[in-house]
N, C-alpha and C positions, 0 to 999 in steps of 0.2 A: 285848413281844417280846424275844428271846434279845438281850441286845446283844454275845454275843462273835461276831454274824454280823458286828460291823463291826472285830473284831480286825485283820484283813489289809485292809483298808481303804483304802488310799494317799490317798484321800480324805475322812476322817474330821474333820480338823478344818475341810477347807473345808465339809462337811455342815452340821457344828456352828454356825458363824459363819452361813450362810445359815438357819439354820433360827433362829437368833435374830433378823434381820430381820426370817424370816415372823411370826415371833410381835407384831410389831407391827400386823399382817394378819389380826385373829381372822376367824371366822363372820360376825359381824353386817356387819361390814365389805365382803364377796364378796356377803352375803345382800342386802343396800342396793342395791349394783350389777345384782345377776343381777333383782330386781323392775324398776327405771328402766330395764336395758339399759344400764349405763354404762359407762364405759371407766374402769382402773386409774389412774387419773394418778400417786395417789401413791404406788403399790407401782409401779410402772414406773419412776418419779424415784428411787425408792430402790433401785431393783436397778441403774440406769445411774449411780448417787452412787458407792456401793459398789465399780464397776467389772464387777460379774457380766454384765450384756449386751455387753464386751467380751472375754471370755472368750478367744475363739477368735483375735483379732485380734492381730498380731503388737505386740512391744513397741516397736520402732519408729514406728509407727504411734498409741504411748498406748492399746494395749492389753494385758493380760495373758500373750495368749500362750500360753496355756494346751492341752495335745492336748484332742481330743475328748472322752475319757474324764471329764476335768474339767468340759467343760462340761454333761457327759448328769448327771453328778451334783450340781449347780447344780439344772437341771430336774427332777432326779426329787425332790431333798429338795424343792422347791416346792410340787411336790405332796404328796409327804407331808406337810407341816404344812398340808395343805386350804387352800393358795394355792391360783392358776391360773395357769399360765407363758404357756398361749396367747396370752393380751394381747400378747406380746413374743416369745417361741420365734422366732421366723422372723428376727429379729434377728440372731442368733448366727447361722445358717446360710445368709442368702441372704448375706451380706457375702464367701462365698469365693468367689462367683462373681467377684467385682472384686478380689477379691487373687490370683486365679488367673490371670484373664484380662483382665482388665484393664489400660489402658498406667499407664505410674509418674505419669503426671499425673494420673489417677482415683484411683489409691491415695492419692497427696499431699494430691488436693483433697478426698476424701471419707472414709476410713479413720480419720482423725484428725479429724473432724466427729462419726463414730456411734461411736469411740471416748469422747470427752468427754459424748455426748448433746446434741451440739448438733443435729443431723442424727438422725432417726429412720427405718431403712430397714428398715420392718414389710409391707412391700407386696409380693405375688408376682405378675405379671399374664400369668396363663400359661391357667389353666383357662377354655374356652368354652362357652354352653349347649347349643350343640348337637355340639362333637365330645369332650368332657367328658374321659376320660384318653388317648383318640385324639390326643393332643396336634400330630403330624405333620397333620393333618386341621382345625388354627384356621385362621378366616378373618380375624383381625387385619393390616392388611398396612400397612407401612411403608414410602413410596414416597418415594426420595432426589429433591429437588428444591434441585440446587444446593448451599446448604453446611445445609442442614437435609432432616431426615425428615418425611413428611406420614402420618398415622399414622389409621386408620378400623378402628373396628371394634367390640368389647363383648369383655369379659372378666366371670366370675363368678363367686362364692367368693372374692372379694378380699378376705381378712379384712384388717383393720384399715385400709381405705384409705383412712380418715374419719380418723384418729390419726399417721398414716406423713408424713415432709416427702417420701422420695422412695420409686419404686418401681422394680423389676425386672422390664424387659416383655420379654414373647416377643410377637413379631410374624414375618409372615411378607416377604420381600424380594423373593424370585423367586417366580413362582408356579408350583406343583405342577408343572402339565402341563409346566413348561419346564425339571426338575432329571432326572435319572438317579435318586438316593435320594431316598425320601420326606421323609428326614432333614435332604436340603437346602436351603438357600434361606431357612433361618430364623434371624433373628437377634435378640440381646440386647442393649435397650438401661436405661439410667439415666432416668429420669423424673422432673423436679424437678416434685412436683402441686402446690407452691403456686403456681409458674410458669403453671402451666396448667390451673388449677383455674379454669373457666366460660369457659374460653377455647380448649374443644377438650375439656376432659375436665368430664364428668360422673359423679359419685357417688350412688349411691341404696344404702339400707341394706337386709337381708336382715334381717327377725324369724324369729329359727329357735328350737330347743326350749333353746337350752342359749344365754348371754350371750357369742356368738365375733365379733361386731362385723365379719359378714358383709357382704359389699357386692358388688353390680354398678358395673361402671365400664363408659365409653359413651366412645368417643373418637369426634370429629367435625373432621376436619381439623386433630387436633391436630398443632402443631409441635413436633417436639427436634433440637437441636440436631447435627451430625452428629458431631461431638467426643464426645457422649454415647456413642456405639458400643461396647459392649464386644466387644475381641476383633475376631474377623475377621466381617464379613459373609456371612451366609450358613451359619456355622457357630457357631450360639445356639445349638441344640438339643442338642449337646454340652457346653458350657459347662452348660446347666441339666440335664445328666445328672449331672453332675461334683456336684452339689449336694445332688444327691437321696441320696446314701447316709448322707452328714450327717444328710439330714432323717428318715430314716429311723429313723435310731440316736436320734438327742435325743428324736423321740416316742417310740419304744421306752421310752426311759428314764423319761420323765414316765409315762410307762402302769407301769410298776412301781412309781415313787412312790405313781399314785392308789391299788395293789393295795395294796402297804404300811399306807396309810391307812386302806383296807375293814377289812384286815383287823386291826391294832391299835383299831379300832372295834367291828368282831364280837367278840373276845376281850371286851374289858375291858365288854360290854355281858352279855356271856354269863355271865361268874363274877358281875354286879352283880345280874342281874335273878333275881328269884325267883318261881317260878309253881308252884302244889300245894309248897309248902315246901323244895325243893329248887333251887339255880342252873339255870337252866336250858340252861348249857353243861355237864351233868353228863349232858343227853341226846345221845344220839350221832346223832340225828337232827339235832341240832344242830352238832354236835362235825361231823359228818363233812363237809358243804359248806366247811366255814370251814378245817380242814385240806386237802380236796383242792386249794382256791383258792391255798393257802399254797404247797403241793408245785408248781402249776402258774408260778407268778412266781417261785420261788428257779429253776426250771429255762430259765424265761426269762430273768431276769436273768443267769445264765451265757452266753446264748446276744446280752445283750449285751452285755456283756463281751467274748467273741468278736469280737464285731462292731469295736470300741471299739479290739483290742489289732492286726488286721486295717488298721482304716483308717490307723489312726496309723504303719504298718510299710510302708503305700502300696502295699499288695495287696490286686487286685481280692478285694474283700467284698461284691457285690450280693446272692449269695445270701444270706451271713450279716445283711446289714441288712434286707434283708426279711422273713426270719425273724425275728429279732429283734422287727419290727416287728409281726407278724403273732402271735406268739405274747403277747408282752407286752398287748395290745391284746385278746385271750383271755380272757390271766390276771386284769387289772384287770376285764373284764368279768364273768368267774366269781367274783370277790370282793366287786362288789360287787351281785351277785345274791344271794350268803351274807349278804352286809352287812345287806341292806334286808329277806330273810325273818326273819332271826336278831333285828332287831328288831320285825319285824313293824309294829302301825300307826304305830308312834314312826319309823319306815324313811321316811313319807312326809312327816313333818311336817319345816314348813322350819326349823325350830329345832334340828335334829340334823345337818345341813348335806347330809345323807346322800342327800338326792332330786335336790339341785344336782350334788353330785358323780357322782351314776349316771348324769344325763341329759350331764355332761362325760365321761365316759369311754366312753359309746357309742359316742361319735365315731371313735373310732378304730380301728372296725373298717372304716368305710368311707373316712376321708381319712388322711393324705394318697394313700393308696392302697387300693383296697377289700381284703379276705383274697379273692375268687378272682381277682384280678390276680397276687396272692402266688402262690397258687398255678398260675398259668398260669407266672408265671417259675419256681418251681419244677421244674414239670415238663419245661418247652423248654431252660431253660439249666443245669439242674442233671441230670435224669436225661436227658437226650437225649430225650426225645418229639417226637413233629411241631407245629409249634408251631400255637396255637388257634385266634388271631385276628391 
């Protein structure tokens, strides 16, 4: 690939330095875990040795400090070296919930814990099975009894809540029929699981197509404490909006990385291979999926970019994060369709890494938001339409 696309780069040597890490992280490595279903230990100890899953976290606190821009570029070279940042991603972006809204005693006591890696906060406990991105509409509910929470309900899609010391729940406080906005009534709290781990909370794992160390969590009278509360009561659902554009932006980015990968894999597979005595990227039936893939991620990666120079200026970017996300998510997806025809049966063998990574990058057309949610915000808060649902 051209590399004077990384001349203007502000980020170029922190790429470098991470992508020397990953290279301790080959195929065989990812390929061991994605057969077991295992979880990263050792590339996760060496991304938080390193300091990269503190990224975002102020230096105060014994983190880096770093704008957003920095940490999407952490995430995307990860996946360009055919890492998987998912193990960890939600690291960097649920922690702003507690630096935003959070009182200076949760900053003190836990910022400076998932700073060092002593404390791992990979847990999001927001999604339900039955009101799924309906989020206003969980029946999780958190009932104050005294100086603690009594907490009933199920959450699912909990990735990593088998690997996570703590978690970030939305539950609800008031119920529905007793708020004015549907918005209301639901709050955010801190979950220590090893505390409450068979004591109110239950974990059970999700086998899904791709190694994301899914889970259902089951809470049954669990207790938290009421010092856990982030913020104010009643107004969680705000605080975890506040997060999501974050979240939006870091996959975006990891979704260009995996594009990046497709497609320096299509190229260098296309001049290699030879069929009837000529390369076979000399066919333009070939040539043409693997550049329009190309054209489709340099114009999303601008578009995070966008998004990146937006959040960090503290101007509303929902639209640009969701684009971002929705486009990038796209373009990995049209790269590595190029990827997998362009080598054709080599595309499926697990030896090429190339069937792991296609069934990783699917994912993102549907989480952390599906493309026609994208497009309903689109259309409601960006052209003015009547809104859908």
């Amino acid at each position: 690939m051209d590399q004077t696309l990384l001349r203007d780069d502000a980020w170029a040597d922190l790429r470098g330095e991470v992508a020397k890490l990953c290279a301790q992280f080959p195929g065989e490595y990812w390929r061991k875990l994605d057969a077991e279903r295992g979880y990263p230990t050792e590339f996760v100890a060496a991304l938080t040795e390193a300091g990269y899953l503190a990224a975002l976290i102020p230096e105060e606190y014994g983190g880096a400090g770093l704008p957003l821009s920095g940490a999407a570029a952490i995430l995307e070279e990860i996946q360009r070296q055919g890492c998987n940042g998912a193990a960890c991603h939600a690291q960097m972006y649920i922690m702003g919930t507690i630096l935003r809204h959070g009182s200076p005693e949760q900053k003190k006591k836990y910022l400076p814990e998932i700073a060092a890696g002593r404390l791992r906060l990979q847990a999001f406990g927001v999604t339900e099975p039955t009101s799924g991105t309906d989020t206003t509409s969980l029946r999780t509910t958190a009932k104050k009894e005294g100086d603690r929470y009594i907490v009933n309900g199920q959450k699912v899609w909990t990735s990593r809540a088998e690997h996570s010391d703590l978690m970030l729940l939305l539950a609800r406080t008031t119920p529905r029929d007793q708020v004015s906005k549907k918005t209301e009534g639901l709050s955010t709290f801190i979950v220590d699981m090893k505390e409450v781990l068979g004591k109110g909370l239950t974990i059970r794992p999700i086998r899904t197509m791709m190694n994301h160390n899914s889970c259902e969590v089951f809470f049954d009278n669990m207790e938290i404490p009421a010092g856990n509360l982030v913020g104010v009561e009643g107004k969680g659902f705000r605080y975890i909006l506040d997060g999501m554009n974050a979240e939006r932006i870091l996959i975006a980015a990891e979704c260009i990385g995996d594009a990046k990968w497709f497609t320096d894999k299509s190229v260098a597979y296309a001049k290699d291979r030879r069929v009837f005595n000529r390369p076979i990227g000399q066919n333009q039936g070939v040539q043409f999926p693997i550049s329009r893939a190309y054209a489709q991620w340099r114009a999303a990666e601008l578009m995070v970019k966008d998004a990146c120079e937006k959040f960090e200026a503290g101007i509303n970017c929902g639209a640009e994060a969701n684009m971002a996300k929705m486009l990038a998510a796209e373009a990995s997806w049209a790269a590595a369709e190029a990827c997998v025809q362009t080598h054709g049966g080599f595309g499926f063998a697990e030896e090429y890494d190339i069937e792991r990574k296609f069934r990783e990058t699917r994912l993102y057309q549907v989480a952390p938001i599906s493309t026609n949610l994208v497009l309903s915000y689109i259309a409601e808060h960006v052209l003015g339409m009547p809104r859908s649902y």
